[in-house]
C-alpha positions as a Python dict, from the first residue, in 0.01 Angstrom:
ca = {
    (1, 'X'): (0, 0, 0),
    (2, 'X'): (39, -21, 354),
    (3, 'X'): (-274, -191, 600),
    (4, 'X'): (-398, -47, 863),
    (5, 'X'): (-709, -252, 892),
    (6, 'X'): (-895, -71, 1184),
    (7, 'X'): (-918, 272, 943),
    (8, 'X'): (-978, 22, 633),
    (9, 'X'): (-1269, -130, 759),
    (10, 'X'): (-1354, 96, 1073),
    (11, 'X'): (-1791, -31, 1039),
    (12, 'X'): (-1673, -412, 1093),
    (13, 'X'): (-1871, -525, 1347),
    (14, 'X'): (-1662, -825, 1449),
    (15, 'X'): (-1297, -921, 1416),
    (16, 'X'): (-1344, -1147, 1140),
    (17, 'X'): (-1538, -901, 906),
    (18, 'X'): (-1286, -647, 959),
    (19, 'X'): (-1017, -900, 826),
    (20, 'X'): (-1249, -1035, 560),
    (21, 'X'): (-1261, -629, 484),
    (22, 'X'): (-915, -583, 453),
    (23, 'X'): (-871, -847, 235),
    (24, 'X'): (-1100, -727, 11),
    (25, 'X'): (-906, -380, 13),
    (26, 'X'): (-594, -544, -93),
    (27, 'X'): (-745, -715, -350),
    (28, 'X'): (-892, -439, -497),
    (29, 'X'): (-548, -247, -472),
    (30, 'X'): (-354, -544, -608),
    (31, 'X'): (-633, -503, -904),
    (32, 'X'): (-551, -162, -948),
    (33, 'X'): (-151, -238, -1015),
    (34, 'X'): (6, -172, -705),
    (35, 'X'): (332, -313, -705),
    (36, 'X'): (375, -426, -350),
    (37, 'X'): (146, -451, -42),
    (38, 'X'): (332, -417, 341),
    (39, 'X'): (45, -618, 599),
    (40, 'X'): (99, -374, 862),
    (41, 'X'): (-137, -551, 1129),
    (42, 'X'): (103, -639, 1449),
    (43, 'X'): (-185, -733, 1683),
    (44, 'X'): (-350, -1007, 1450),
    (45, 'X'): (-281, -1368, 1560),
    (46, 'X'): (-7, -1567, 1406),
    (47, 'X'): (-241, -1789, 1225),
    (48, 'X'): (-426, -1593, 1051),
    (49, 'X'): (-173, -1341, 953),
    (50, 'X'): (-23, -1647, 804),
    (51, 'X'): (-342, -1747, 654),
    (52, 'X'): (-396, -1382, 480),
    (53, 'X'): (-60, -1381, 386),
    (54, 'X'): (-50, -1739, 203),
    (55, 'X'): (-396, -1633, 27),
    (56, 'X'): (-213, -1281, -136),
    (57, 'X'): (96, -1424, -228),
    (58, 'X'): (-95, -1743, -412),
    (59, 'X'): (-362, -1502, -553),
    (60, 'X'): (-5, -1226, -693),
    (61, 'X'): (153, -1509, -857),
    (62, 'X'): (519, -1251, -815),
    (63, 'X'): (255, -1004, -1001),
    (64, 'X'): (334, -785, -667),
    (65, 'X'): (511, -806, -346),
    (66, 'X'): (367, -910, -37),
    (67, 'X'): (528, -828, 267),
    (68, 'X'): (451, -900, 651),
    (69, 'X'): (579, -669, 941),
    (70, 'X'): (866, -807, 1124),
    (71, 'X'): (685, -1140, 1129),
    (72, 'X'): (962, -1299, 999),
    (73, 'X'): (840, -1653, 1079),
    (74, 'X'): (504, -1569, 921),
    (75, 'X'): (677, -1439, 592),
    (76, 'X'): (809, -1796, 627),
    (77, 'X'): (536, -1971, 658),
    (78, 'X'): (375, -1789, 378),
    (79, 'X'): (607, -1759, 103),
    (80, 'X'): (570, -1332, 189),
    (81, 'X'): (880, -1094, 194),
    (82, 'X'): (919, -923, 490),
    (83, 'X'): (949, -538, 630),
    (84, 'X'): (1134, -481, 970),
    (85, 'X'): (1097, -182, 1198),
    (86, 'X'): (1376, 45, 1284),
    (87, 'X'): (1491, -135, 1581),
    (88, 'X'): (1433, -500, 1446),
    (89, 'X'): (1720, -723, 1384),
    (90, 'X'): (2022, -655, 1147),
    (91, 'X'): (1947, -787, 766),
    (92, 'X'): (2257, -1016, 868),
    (93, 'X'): (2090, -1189, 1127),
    (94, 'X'): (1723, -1219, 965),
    (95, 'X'): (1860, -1305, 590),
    (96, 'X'): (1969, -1658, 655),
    (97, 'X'): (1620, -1723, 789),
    (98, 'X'): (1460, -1666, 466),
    (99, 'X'): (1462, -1854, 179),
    (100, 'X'): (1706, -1752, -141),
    (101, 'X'): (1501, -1423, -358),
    (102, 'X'): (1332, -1298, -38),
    (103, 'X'): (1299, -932, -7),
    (104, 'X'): (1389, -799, 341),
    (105, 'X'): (1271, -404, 378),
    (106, 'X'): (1377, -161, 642),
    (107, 'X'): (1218, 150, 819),
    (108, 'X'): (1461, 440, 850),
    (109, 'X'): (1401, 791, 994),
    (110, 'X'): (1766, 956, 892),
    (111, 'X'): (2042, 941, 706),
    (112, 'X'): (2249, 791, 954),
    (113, 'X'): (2016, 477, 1038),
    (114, 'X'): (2011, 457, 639),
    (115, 'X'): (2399, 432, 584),
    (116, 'X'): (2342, 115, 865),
    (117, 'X'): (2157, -73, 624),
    (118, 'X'): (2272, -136, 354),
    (119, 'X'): (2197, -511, 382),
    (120, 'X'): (1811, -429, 339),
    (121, 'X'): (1715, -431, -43),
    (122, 'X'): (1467, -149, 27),
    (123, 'X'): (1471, 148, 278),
    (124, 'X'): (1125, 279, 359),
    (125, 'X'): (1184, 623, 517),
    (126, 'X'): (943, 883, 669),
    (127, 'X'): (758, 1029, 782),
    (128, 'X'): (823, 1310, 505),
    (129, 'X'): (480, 1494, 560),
    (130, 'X'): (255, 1532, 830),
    (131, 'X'): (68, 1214, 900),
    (132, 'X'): (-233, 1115, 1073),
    (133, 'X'): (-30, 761, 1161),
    (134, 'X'): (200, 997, 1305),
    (135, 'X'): (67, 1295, 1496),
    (136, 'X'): (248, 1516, 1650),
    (137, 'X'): (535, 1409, 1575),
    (138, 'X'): (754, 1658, 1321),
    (139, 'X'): (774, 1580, 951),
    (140, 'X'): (1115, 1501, 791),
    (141, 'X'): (985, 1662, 441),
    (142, 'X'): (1153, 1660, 77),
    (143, 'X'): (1526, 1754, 219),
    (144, 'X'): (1487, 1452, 441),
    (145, 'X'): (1459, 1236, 97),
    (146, 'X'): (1748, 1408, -43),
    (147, 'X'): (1971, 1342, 262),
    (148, 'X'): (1865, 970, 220),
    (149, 'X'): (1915, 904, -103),
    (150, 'X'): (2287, 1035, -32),
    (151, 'X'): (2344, 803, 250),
    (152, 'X'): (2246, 475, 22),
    (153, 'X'): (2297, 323, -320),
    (154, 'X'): (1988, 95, -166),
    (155, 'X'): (1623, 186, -340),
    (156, 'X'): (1423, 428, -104),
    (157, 'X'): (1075, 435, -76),
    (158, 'X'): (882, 794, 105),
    (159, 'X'): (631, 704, 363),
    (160, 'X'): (394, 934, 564),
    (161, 'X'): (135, 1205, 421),
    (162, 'X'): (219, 1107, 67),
    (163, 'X'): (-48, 1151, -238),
    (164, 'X'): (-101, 1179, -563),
    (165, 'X'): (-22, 1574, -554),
    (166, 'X'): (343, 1519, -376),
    (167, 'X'): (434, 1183, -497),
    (168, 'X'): (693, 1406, -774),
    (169, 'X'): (819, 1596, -499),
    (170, 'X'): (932, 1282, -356),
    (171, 'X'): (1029, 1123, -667),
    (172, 'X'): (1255, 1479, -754),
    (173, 'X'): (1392, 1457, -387),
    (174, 'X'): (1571, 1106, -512),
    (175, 'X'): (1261, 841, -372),
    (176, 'X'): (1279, 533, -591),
    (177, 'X'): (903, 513, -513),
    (178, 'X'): (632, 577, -232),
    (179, 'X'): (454, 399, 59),
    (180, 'X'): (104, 527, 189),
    (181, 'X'): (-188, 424, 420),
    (182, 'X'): (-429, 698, 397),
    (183, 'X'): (-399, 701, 35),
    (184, 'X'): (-515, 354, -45),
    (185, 'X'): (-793, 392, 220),
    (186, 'X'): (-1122, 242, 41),
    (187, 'X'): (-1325, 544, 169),
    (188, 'X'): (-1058, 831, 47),
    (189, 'X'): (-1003, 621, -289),
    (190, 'X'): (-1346, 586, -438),
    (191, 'X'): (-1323, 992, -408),
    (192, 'X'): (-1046, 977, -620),
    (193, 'X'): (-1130, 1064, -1009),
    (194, 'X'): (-1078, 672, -1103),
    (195, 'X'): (-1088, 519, -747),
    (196, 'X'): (-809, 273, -741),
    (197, 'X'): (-715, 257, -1056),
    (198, 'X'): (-708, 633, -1073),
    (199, 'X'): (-469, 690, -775),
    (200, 'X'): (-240, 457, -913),
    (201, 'X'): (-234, 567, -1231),
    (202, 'X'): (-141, 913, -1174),
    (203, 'X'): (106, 813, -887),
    (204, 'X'): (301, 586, -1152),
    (205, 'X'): (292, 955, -1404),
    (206, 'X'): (353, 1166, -1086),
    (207, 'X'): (663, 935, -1004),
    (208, 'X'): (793, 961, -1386),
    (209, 'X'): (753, 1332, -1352),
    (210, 'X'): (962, 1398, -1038),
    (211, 'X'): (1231, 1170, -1179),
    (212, 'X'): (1261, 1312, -1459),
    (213, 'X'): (1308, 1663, -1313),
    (214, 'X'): (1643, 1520, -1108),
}
């Protein structure tokens, strides 16, 4: 799950109800089994991205990832992992900053930037389909993957447009796993034959399916 907090919670009425909102969307995606949850949120203060981040990664227990956007001295702070953007830092230089078991993730949009970073222990690449985070901008699609996948021995995760019903397109293209906004969305999930619980089930059998069929 990736936060985007504004189309989480978009009748908040005040700054703090839309982060109480959030919250309260993680938590009910962390109770669904998601296995790792990327705070996406670059214009919330310091402080309380700390203080958000601290409450997640003491309510997981290591029962998921939590990860902060290239707040690297909030991950600190907070005992979070933490994702950087394609034009953040080398690994190299943000590694030493972080304390031994750390997760560092990276945002790639080729195969070239992915054959760069190989010090990440994740690559999150996209967008593969058209994406409303994204419009206008073209989609990389299922060959994209593929070219990925052999530029790195490092896991790759699909970002942009994904869903249930092309999660084992992804997972066939060689994506270790898959990233989404839109998908977790509490409005589009409680559509969802399950809700939560539902999308994430048949994402984990989607994701068996597709690898399988490598």
């Amino acid at each position: 799950m990736v936060t985007d907090r504004h189309r989480a919670v978009p009748d908040a009425r005040t700054p703090a109800e839309t982060l109480t909102g959030l919250e309260r969307a993680i938590d009910h995606a962390l109770d669904a089994g998601v296995d790792a949850v990327q705070i996406r949120e670059p214009d919330v203060a310091a402080a309380a991205l700390r203080a958000l981040a601290a409450r997640l990664v003491a309510r997981t227990g290591g029962r998921a990832a939590i990860l902060v956007n290239d707040r690297v001295d909030v991950a600190l702070a907070s005992g979070a992992h933490v994702h950087l953007r394609a034009d953040a830092p080398a690994e190299a230089r943000v590694r030493p900053l972080l304390p031994p078991g750390a997760w560092i993730s990276r945002a790639v949009h080729d195969s070239a930037e992915a054959a760069g970073h190989a010090g990440a222990d994740a690559l999150v690449f996209g967008h593969v389909f058209p994406s409303a985070s994204k419009p206008g901008v073209p989609a990389a699609g299922v060959a994209g993957i593929a070219a990925v996948r052999r530029a790195t021995s490092r896991p790759v995760i699909a970002i942009g447009g994904v869903t249930v019903a092309n999660a084992a397109a992804c997972a066939a293209a060689g994506a270790d796993g898959v990233a989404a906004i839109g998908m977790f969305l509490p409005a589009i999930a409680q559509e969802y034959p399950g809700g939560l619980h539902g999308v994430v089930r048949d994402l984990r059998a989607a994701l068996e399916s597709g690898r399988r069929g490598r």
